[in-house]
Structure formats: structure tokens, C-alpha cells
C-alpha positions, 0 to 999 in steps of 0.5 A, a space after each residue: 590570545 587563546 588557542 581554539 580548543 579543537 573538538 574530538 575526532 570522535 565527535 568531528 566524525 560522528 557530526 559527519 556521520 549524522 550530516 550524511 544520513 540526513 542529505 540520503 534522507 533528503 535525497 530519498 525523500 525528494 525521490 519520494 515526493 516525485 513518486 508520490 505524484 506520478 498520474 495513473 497509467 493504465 496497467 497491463 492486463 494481469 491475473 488480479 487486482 488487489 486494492 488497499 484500503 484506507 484513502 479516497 478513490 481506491 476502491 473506485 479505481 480497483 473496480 473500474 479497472 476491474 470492469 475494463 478486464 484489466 484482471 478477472 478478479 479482485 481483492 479488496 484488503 482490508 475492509 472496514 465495518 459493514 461496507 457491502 460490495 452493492 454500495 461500493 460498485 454504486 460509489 465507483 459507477 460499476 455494475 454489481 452483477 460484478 460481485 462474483 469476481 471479488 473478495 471482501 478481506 475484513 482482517 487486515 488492519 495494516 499496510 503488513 496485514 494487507 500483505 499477509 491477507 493477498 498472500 492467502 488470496 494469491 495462493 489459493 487462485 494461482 496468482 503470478 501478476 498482480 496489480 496493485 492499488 493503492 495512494 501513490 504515498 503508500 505505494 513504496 510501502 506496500 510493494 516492500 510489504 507485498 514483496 516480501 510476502 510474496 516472493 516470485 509474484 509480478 507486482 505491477 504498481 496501479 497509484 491513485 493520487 489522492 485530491 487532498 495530496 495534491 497541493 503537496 507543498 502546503 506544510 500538512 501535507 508535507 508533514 504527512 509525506 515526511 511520516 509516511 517516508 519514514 515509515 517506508 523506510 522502516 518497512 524497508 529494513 523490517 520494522 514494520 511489526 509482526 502483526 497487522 491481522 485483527 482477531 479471527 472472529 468471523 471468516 474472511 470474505 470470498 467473492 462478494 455476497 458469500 464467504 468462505 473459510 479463511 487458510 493458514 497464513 
């Protein structure tokens, strides 16, 4: 009767090691699924808002916080195309004469860039406490970004729970959640690129309906 040949220790401890980093992937990724879902708790009041673009319900739910006095002023990041604040409040069932309190940023073409472009709107109106509006997916990631890019300032989570994510287990949705975790993770050890702005060709918005120059980041 031949004698099993054992395998290497080196390759025993390395079959190991990657058994381990795919259990703490799980684990994570439980505790992601479960913080993806958590329903919209009103915020406290706070000194802005900033909502990122990219998904169903985000800018509505900004702008009715907004309009509750949750925060005197609001940013929206990244704004694609021509969309102007008269369609948007319409949309969100707010009031445009609202306008004056909120900026249109039109540069950010990333969860990063969306952090760069708060950065500069924190600055310039003395932000400490900043609620956050986003998909309850891309909460994790944005607050990692945000943090980063803003040392010091009180961030307090604002999820919008998407209806499409809501039948979670179907597998496109859970693949989806599986990317977007992963991409978490990347931007928790600082891979999430250096970018994230589109070239400087027009000025920043300011408050809705005007504009104004656009600071050094």
C-alpha cells in the first residue's frame, strides 16, 4: 500500500491563509448586506448637507431634508449633464425659491471626486457637521472617501435604500453588493485612484441659479 504523499507545509499554510481571508470576506460582507439595508432615520440638525449623485432617490431625499431645516444649505456632487435645480426640486416636491441654498458641483465623476469637491464646499462655509446622502450600498464607501478628505468634520450617515436593492437576495442584486464591497474594501486600504474630478472646463456651481469660481483643492 503506498503512503499518501503529504503536501508541503508552505503550500498547507498558504490553503490556510487564503481559507481565512475568504471567512473575513464573508463575515464582512454579512455585516455589509445588513448596513446596506438600514431604513432612513432622520438625521440630526447639522451645519450641511451633501448628497452624492448616481442613484434613484438621492437628491429627493437631500432636498427634503433640506426643506425640514435638517441643515441651512446643500451640496449636490456630482451633477451630471444639464440638469438645473427648478427640475430637481419639482421632482422632490420642494419649493424652488430654495435655490439659494444649494450648490450645483458638476466636476466629480467619482465616489473620490465626490470627496474632493465637499472638501472645497466644506472649506469655504466652515463646515463641522455634515450629513451625508447617499445609497445605503455606497454609504460605507463614501464616508471612508469623505473621511479622509475631511479630517475633523462630524459626518453623520443620511442611507437611502434604493427600491430596486430591496429584493437583495436575488443574485444581480447580490452580485452587485458583492462588487460594491469590494470596491469598499479597496477604498478602505487607499486604492481608489488618485482622480475623480473631470477637467476644469467650466467653474463649479454655487447656489443654484448662479456660479462662482471653483478654489484650490
Amino acid at each position: 500500500m503506498r503512503r499518501r504523499r503529504r503536501r508541503p507545509a508552505w503550500l498547507r499554510g498558504l490553503a490556510a491563509l487564503l481559507l481565512a481571508a475568504l471567512l473575513a470576506w464573508l463575515g464582512g460582507f454579512a455585516w455589509f448586506l445588513h448596513a446596506a439595508q438600514r431604513p432612513l432615520l432622520p438625521p440630526p440638525a447639522a451645519d450641511g448637507i451633501v448628497v452624492l449623485t448616481g442613484g434613484a432617490d438621492r437628491v429627493e431625499t437631500a432636498l427634503r431634508l433640506l426643506a425640514e431645516g435638517r441643515a441651512p444649505r446643500l451640496l449636490i456632487s456630482g451633477v451630471g449633464g444639464p440638469a438645473e435645480f427648478g427640475e430637481l426640486a419639482r421632482r422632490a416636491g420642494v419649493d424652488p425659491a430654495l435655490a439659494p441654498r444649494v450648490s450645483m458641483g458638476r466636476r466629480a465623476i467619482s465616489t473620490r471626486g465626490n470627496a474632493i469637491e465637499t472638501r472645497a464646499w466644506v472649506r469655504r462655509h466652515a463646515i463641522a457637521r455634515l450629513i451625508v446622502v447617499t445609497a445605503g450600498y455606497h454609504m460605507p464607501r463614501a464616508l471612508v472617501e469623505l473621511g479622509r478628505a475631511l479630517p475633523g468634520v462630524a459626518l453623520i450617515p443620511a442611507p437611502v435604500l434604493p427600491a430596486a436593492l430591496r429584493g437583495w437576495r436575488e443574485f444581480t442584486a447580490l452580485r452587485f453588493l458583492a462588487v460594491e464591497y469590494s470596491k469598499f474594501l479597496a477604498a478602505e486600504i487607499g486604492l481608489s485612484g488618485l482622480g475623480g474630478l473631470a477637467p476644469d472646463l467650466r467653474p463649479a456651481a454655487g447656489p443654484a441659479g448662479g456660479r462662482e469660481a471653483h478654489p484650490q483643492q
